[in-house]
N, C-alpha and C positions, 0 to 999 in steps of 0.2 A: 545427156544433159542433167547437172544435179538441179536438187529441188530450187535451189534459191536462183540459179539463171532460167529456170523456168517459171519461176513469180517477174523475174527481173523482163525477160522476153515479154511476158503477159503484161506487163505496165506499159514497155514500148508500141508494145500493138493498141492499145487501149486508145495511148494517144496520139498515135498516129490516127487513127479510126476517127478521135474529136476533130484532130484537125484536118482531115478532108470533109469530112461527113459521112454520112451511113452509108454507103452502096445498095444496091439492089439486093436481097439475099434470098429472094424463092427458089432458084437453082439451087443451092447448097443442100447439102444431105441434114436429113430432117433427126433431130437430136429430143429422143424424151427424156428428161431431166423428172425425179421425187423432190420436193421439197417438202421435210415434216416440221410439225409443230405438235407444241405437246397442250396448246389451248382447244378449245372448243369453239366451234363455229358460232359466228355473234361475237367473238371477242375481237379486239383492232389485229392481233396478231393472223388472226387469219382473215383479217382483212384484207391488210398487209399481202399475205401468201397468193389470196383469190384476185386481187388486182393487179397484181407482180404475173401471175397467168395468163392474163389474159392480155396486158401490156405487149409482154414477150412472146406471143403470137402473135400480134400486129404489127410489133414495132422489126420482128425478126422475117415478116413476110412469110407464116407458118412453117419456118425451119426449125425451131425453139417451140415443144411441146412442154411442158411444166403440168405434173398431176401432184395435185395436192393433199397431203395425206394428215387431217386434222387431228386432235383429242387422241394424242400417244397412241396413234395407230403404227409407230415405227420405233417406239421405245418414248423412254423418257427425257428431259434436256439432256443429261451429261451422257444417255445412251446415242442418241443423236449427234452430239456432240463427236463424240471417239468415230460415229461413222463416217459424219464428213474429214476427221483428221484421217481416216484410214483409205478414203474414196471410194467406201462404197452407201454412203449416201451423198446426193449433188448442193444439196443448200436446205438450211435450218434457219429459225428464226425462235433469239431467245432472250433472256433479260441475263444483265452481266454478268450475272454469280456464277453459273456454273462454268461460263468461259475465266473466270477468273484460277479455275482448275489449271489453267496452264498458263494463262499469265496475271497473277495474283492482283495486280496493281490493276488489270481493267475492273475486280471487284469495285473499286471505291469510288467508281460509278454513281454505285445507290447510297453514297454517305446522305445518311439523312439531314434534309436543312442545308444541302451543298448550294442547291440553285434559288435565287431572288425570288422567279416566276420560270411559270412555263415557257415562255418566250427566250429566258435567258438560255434556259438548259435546249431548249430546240436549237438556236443560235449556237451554242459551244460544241454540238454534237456536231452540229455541218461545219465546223470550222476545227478550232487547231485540238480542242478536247478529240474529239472523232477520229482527228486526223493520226492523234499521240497513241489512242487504244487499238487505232489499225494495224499501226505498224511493230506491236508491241504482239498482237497475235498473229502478225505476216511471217514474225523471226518465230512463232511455234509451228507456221503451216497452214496457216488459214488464213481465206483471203476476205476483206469485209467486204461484203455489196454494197451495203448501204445504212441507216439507223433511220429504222423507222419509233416508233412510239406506244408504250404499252398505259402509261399515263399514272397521274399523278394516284400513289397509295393511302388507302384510310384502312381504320380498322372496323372489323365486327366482330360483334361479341354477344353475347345476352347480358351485358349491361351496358352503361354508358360507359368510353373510357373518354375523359374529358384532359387528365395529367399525369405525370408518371406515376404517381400512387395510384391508378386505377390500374395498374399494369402488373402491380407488386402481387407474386403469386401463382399470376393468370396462367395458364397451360396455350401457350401459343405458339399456334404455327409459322413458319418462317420460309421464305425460300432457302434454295441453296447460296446464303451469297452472306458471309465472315461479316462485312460491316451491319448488316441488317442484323443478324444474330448477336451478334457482343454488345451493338445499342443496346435492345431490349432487354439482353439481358444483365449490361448493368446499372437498366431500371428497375431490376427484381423479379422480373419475370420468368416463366419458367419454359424455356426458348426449344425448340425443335428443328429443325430443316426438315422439311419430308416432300415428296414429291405431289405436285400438286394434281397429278391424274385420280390419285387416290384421296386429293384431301375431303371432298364431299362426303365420303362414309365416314373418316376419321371424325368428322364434324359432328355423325348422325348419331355414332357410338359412345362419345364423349371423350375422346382421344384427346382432344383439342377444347379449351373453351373461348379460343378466337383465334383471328387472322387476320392479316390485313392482305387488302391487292387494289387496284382501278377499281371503279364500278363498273365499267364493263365486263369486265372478269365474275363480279362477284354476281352478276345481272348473268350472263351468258351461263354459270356455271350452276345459277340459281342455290350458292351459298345461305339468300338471306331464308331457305325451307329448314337452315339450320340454327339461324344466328337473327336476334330480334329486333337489338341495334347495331346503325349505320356510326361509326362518327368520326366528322369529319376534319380529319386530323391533317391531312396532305402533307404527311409527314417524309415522303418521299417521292423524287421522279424518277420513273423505270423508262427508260429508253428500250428499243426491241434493235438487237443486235442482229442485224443478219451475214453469215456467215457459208461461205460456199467453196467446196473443194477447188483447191490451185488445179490438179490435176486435171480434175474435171475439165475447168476453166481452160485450160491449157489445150484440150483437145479440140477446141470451140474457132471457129473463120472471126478472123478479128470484124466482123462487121457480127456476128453474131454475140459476140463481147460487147460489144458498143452496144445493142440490143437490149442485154441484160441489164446492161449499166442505167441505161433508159427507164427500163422496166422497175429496176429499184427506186431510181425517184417518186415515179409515178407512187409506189408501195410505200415507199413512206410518206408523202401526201395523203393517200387516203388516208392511213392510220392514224395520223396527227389529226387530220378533220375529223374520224368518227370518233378517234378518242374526247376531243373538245364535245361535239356534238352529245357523247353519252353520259358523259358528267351530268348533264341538264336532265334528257328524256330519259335516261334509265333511273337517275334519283325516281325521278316521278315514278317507276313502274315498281319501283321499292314500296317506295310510299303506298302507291294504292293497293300492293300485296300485303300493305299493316306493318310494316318494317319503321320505327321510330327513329329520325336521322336529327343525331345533334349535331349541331352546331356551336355552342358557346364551348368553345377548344381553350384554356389554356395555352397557346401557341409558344410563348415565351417560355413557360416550364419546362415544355416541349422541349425548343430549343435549347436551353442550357443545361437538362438532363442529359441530350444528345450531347453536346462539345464535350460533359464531363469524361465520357466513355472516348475521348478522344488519345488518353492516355494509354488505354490497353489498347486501341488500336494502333498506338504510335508503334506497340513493343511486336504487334501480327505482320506489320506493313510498313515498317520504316518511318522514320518521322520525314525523310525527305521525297518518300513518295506521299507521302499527305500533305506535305507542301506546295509540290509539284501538281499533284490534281488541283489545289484550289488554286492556285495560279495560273492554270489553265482555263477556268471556270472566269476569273475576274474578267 
């Protein structure tokens, strides 16, 4: 059977599975699955992973084992990445860029300033945005579980950045992901991708004189032991892509599918909850670690320093795939 009748077989069992309902599955032969992440515990991605766990041994009647393997104890995103395309890793959890490695157009994902609110981009992902970037990494090999939420990005720094002149210069770090990096840097910044297992030291050495991520990221990875101010710029929303071998998937009792399938909503619920939730209570634990969080943003310079860079992005990514993303988005 090639690969694409055995994505196409795995969609028919799926929904056949919806529409009768679960079955029984604690007879079935009992399946331990790795899921890595390259975050650190405390952040929503491995929320995400610890909830997805625990789901899918209740919901699979402990036929479905899932060990969770946090803080790039399996490599790093794009190392993770090539494992699940190759099967020998079961399911990752990641933000777009480096999946944009092999289908370029799920990058623009993270165009900054895409979505209204958080609501809206939560809404686009469970609907036909989610649905465009799924099947757009299904024809490279990989099958989506589900979009859970890594949450809305600000920057740190040891000064305020309030507008794109505070950016002009800066040595900053970036994920792996083209639209994130050509914005900033044609705000004048002086732009990196680097992997973020490593970014803490890079921080400590002066590799780096900012970043941006969630704050729970920045909270979990304890970033602000490097960086003085918070500011909050929310200048982007990172969705958590989760990503799990066809193959794999394929060797699974379709009521064990339906399991997972389960077990992914659950994973991105919680993510989405604790990522709202940590906005609030981890600002606070900034704060009273002496971390200074601005607020008076500039947002509109923001924004039209961003559209400007819309230009060079049109010529990375086609103008009619950046029309297509925001019109998926409205």
């Amino acid at each position: 059977m090639t690969a694409l009748s055995r994505r196409t077989a795995l969609m028919i069992g799926l929904s056949a599975a919806a529409a009768v309902g679960m079955p029984h599955v604690a007879r079935a032969a009992t399946r331990r699955l790795r899921f890595g992440v390259a975050s650190v515990p405390g952040s929503t991605t491995h929320r995400y992973a610890a909830t997805f766990a625990r789901a899918a041994a209740e919901l699979s009647g402990g036929s479905v084992v899932v060990d969770v393997y946090p803080n790039a104890q399996l490599g790093d995103e794009l190392q993770m990445l090539k494992a699940v395309g190759d099967g020998s890793l079961d399911v990752t959890a990641m933000t777009p860029g480096p999946a944009s490695r092999h289908s370029k157009e799920v990058g623009l994902c993270e165009l900054p300033y895409l979505f209204d609110s958080v609501a809206s981009a939560r809404l686009a992902f469970d609907q036909q945005l989610g649905r465009h970037c799924a099947d757009l990494l299904q024809a490279k090999g990989f099958l989506t579980l589900s979009w859970g939420e890594s949450g809305l990005r600000h920057f740190t720094a040891n000064k305020p950045i309030r507008n794109p002149a505070d950016l002009k210069g800066l040595k900053l770090r970036v994920p792996h992901s083209e639209p994130i990096r050509q914005t900033f840097q044609a705000m004048g910044a002086s732009v990196e991708s680097f992997s973020f297992a490593q970014l803490p030291e890079a921080l400590r050495i002066g590799r780096f004189e900012a970043q941006e991520n969630p704050i729970n990221i920045i909270v979990s990875a304890g970033l602000n032991r490097f960086q003085s101010h918070l500011s909050l710029t929310g200048h982007i929303y990172t969705p958590l892509l989760v990503l799990f071998s066809p193959d794999v998937m394929d060797e699974l009792s379709p009521a064990q599918q339906a399991a997972l399938r389960k077990a992914g909503e659950a994973g991105s619920a919680a993510s989405r909850d604790y990522a709202e939730a940590s906005q609030r209570s981890d600002m606070s634990k900034l704060v009273a670690a002496g971390m200074t969080v601005i607020e008076d943003i500039d947002r509109r310079a923001l924004r039209e320093a961003a559209a400007a860079a819309i230009e060079t992005l049109s010529a990375e990514f086609g103008t009619e795939a950046l029309r297509r993303m925001r019109g998926l988005v409205a």
